[in-house]
N, C-alpha and C positions, 0 to 999 in steps of 0.2 A: 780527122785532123783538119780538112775544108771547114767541117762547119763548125767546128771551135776556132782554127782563123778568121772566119766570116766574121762570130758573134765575139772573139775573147782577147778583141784588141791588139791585132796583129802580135799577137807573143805563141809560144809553141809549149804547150803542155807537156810535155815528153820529150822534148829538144831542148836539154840544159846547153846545148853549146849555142844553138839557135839563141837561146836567153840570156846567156851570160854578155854574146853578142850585142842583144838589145840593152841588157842592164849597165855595158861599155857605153855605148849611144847615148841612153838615157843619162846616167853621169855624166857625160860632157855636156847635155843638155843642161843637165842641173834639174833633172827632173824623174827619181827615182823610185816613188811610191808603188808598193804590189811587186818589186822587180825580186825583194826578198822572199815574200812570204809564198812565190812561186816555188824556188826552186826548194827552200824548207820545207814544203808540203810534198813535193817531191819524192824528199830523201827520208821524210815520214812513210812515204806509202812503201819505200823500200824495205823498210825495219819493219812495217806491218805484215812484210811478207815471211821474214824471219818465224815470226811469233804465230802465224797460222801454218808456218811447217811444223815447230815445235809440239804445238799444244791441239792440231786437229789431225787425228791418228789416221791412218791406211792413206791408202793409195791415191786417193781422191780428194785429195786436200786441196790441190790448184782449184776446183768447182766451187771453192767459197773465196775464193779471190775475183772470181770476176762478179759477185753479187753488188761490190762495190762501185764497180765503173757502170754496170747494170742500174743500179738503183739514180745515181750520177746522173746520169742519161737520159731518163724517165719526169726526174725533178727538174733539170735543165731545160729542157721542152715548154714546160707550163711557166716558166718563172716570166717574166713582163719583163718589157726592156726596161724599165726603167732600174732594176735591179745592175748594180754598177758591176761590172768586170772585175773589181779587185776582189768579191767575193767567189766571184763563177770560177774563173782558171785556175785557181789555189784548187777548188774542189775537183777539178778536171783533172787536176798533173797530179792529186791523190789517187784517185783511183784508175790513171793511166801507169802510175808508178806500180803499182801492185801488179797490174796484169800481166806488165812487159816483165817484172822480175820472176813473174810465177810461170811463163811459159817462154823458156828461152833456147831448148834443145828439141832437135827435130831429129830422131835415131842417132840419138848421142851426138849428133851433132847442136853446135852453136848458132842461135839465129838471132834476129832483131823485129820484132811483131809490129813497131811502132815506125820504124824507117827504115827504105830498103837499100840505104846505099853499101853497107857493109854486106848485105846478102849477093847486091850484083857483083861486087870485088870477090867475094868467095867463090863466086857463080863460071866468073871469067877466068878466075888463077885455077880452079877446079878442071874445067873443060882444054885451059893451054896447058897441062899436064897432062890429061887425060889425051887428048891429040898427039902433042907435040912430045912430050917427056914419055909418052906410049904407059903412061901408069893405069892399068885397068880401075885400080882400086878408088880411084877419084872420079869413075863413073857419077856413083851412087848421091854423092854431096854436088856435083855439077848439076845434076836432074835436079832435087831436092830445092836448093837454094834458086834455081832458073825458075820453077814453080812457085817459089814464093815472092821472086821479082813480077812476074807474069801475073799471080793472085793481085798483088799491092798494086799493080799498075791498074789493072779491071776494076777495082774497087775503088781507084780513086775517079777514072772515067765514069763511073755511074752517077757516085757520088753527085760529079758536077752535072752530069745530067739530070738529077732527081731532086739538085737544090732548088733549079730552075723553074718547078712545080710545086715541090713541098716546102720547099727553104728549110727553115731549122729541124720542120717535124722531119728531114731528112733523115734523122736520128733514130726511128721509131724503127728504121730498118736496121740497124747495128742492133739494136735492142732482139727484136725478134730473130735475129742469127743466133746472140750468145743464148737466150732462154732454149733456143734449136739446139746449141752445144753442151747444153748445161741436162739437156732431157738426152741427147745421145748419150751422153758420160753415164750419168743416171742408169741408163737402161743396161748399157754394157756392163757394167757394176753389178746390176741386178741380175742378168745375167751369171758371171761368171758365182754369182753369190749361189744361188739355183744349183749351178754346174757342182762345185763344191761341197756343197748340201750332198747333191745325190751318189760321191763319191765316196764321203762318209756312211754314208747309210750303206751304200753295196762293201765296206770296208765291216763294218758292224753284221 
């Protein structure tokens, strides 16, 4: 998210209220161009999540949702500045939209992958019930979501450390996590595929 702010014209890929915000701005400015065809690309990559639940069967269907923010990322890197903004963030908030829709439950719980301020409020109303209301049950999403405010905050600290040497190619490390995600998924698949295989066979 740094370094799509850096490079994508102070607007937020994944932050419709952040943009809707700026799109306010910008109409009183009198100066509205790309403020559309953001959040429309958006709400595109939403409905393209629809259609890859539909139509790509088993279990593992979220693993071709992040090909897109993946691919995104890769292309981004090499493009020249001189390539205008209004083309870049539309493709950004595409394939941000997709991923954020396709991973949004953490042990049946609800999460936010893209911003953590909804995770720290579940984080904090989790743990003062879990203390104070004496609910054991609310251990489990206190931990959970405290982890993924703690993840999000260390990731953006590197982030700003790593732009300061790589700048954009910062990116090349988001990239090499999800292909790391995308080959764990893979293997546990193959995996459990194996396990099932020999189930069969000792049932036969």
């Amino acid at each position: 998210m740094r370094i799509h702010i850096f490079k994508g014209g102070h607007t937020l890929s994944a932050g419709q209220t952040g943009n809707i915000i700026f799109f306010s701005s910008s109409l009183a400015n009198h100066n509205i161009p790309g403020m559309i065809n953001r959040a429309s690309t958006f709400i595109v990559g939403l409905l393209v999540v629809g259609l890859f639940h539909k139509y790509v069967k088993g279990y593992y269907w979220r693993v071709f949702c992040l090909f897109p923010i993946l691919a995104i990322c890769l292309i981004v890197v090499f493009l020249p500045r001189s390539v205008p903004n209004y083309y870049i963030v539309p493709a950004i908030a595409f394939g941000l939209a997709i991923q954020n829709a396709s991973f949004r439950k953490i042990e049946g719980m609800g999460y936010n992958n893209a911003f953590t301020t909804g995770n720290l409020k579940k984080s904090v109303v989790a743990w003062s019930a879990f203390f104070f209301g004496e609910d054991k049950s609310q251990h489990t999403a206190a931990v959970n979501y405290m982890l993924l405010v703690i993840s999000f905050g260390i990731g953006a600290i590197v982030s700003a450390f790593l732009q300061k040497f790589l700048i954009l190619k910062t990116i090349w490390i988001a990239v090499i996590l999800l292909l790391a995600i995308i080959n764990m998924i893979y293997l546990n698949a193959l995996k459990n595929a194996l396990k099932n295989n020999k189930k069969i066979e000792l049932l036969k």
